[in-house]
N, C-alpha and C positions, 0 to 999 in steps of 0.2 A: 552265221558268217560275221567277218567282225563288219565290212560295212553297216549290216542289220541291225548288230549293237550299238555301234557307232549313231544310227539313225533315232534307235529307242534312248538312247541318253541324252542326245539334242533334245527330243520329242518331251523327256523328265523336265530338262530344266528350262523346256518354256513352259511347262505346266507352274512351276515354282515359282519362277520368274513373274507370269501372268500372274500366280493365285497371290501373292506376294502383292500386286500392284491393287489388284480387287480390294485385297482387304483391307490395305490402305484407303482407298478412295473409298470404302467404305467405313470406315473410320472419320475420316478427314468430316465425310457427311452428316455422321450421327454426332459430330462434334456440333457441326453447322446449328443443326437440330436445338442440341443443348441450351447453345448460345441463343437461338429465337425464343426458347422456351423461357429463357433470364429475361430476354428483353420485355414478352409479353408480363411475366409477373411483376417485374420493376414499374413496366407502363399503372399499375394499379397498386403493389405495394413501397411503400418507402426502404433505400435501403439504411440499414444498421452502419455500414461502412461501403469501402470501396477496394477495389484493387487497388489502388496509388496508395489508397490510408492504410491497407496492410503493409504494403512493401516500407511506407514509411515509419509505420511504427518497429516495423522489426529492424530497420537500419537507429533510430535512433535510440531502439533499448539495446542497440549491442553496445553504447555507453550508457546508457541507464537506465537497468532491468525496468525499473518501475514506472517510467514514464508514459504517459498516459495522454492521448491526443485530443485535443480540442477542437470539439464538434456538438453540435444540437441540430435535429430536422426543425423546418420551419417552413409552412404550409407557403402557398405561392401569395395568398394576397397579405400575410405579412412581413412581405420582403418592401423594400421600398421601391417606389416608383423610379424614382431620382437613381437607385442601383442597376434594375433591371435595363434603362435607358443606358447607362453609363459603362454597362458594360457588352452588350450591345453595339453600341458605338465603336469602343475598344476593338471586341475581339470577332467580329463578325455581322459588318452593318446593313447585311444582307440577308441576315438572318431567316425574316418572314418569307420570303421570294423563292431561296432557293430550294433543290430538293436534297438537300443533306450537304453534298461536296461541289466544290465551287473551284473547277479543273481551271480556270486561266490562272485563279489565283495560287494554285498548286504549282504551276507551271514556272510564272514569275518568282514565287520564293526560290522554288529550284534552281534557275537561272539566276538570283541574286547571290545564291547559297553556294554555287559554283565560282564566281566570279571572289569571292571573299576568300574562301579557302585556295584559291587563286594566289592572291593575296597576301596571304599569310594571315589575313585575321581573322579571329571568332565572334566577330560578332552574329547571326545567323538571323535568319528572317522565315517564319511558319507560313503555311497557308493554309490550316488547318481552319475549318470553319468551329460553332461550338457543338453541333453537331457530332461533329468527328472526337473532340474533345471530351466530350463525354464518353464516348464509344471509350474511350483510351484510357480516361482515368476509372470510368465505374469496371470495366470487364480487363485492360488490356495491363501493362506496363509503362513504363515511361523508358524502355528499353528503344535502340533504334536500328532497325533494320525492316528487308524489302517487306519479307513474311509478314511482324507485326502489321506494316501500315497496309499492306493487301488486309489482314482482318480485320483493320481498323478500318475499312473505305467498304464491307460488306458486312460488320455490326450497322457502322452508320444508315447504310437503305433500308436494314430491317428495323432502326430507329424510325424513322422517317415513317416508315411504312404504316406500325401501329402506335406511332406515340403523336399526341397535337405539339404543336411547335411550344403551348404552353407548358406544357408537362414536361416538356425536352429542355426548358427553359428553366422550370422548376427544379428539376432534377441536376441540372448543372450549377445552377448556382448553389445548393447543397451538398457539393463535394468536391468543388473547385478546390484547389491549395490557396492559401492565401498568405501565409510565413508556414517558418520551422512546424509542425504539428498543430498546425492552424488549418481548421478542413470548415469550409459554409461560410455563407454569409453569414448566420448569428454566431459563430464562432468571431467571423474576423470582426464584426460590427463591434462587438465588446471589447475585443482585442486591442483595438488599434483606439477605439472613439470611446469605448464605454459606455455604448447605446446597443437596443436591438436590432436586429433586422430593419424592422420597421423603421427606422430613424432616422438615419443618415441623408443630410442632406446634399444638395449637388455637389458643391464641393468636395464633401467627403468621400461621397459615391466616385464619385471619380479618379479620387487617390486610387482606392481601392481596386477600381477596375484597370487603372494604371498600373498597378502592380504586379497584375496576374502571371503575365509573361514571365518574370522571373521572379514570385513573393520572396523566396528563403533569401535572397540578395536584399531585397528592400523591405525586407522586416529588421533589417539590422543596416539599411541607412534611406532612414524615412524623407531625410529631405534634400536628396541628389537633384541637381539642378536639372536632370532630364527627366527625371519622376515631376518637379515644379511645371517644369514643362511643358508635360505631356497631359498632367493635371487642368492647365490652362486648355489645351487643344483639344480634350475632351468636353471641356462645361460647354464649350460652343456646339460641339458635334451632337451634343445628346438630343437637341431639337430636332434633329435631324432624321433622326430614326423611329422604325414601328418597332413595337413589343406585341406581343400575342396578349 
């Protein structure tokens, strides 16, 4: 009868509909999967690159095939102290405490990030711990929307999870941006000072960690009065903080 038909055709396309959502979520899962599987090998081997240093090497050879990014791995105890402190202080002085993501401070950029584009201005303000920063530069993009920062706030726990806050700490400062095609501290340390890792002292450390927020801007105007700044307001704040 045609009701009957009518019945078994609904009845097709919730099967399709369902099998259709299944294999998604099961997808969605064995992605999940993937991604902790990166994280545990990263927690024990170093990477070669990153996601932010691919994306950026292919945006900057689409003017010049050849160019080639400036980077060296450099183990944790020959970063400088004076660095590790200083940036630290900078971009997350909560570091040791928290467990990855640090929701009032998420909350507050939000609501400052409202209030601007309110406004009309650009200036914006993160609440991204380095935690999360990691999560985003080693696996993610520097793309912005809901999706990315939802996987960027469930790599972070799985960070958390299996990495010590040194190793998370290790691992960020070796692939942080620091200017144009400037990835690590022994990258930027030679870069900017013409010393290793290891070298930099407070002051320096502090540029440097001043810069983070926006390098590719303050690799090409090193001594803007809010970079001097902000340089000053970290030397003080770096006492202030634990490192792992």
């Amino acid at each position: 009868t045609v009701g009957g038909m009518a019945t078994r055709k609904g009845r097709s396309w919730f099967r399709i509909i369902t099998g259709t959502l299944m294999a998604l979520a099961c997808a969605v899962l064995l992605y999940q999967f993937w991604l902790f599987g990166l994280v545990v090998w990263y927690n024990y081997q170093n990477p070669g690159s990153s996601a932010i240093m691919r994306e950026e090497l292919s945006r900057l050879r689409d003017g010049n095939p050849d160019f080639q990014l400036k980077y060296e791995w450099v183990p944790y105890d020959r970063i400088s102290r004076n660095l590790k402190l200083a940036v630290v202080a900078s971009e997350d002085s909560n570091f040791t405490e928290h467990d990855g993501v640090e929701w009032d401070a998420i909350r507050k950029a939000w609501e400052y990030n409202q209030k601007q584009e309110a406004a009309g201005r650009s200036k914006m303000r993160g609440g991204s711990t380095i935690t999360q920063q990691l999560a985003k530069n080693l696996f993610l993009s520097s793309s912005r929307s809901y999706l990315r920062k939802g996987q960027e706030l469930v790599l972070t726990y799985m960070i958390e999870h299996v990495m010590t806050k040194e190793r998370i700490l290790e691992l960020y400062l070796n692939v942080a941006e620091w200017g144009t095609g400037v990835f690590g501290a022994q990258a930027a340390a030679k870069h900017y000072f013409n010393v290793p890792a290891a070298n930099p002292g407070v002051s320096q450390s502090a540029r440097l960690a001043a810069m983070l927020p926006n390098p590719r801007f303050y690799d090409s105007h090193r001594n803007s009065n809010y970079l001097n700044s902000r340089v000053y307001t970290l030397t003080r704040r770096m006492r202030l903080v634990d490192i792992p």
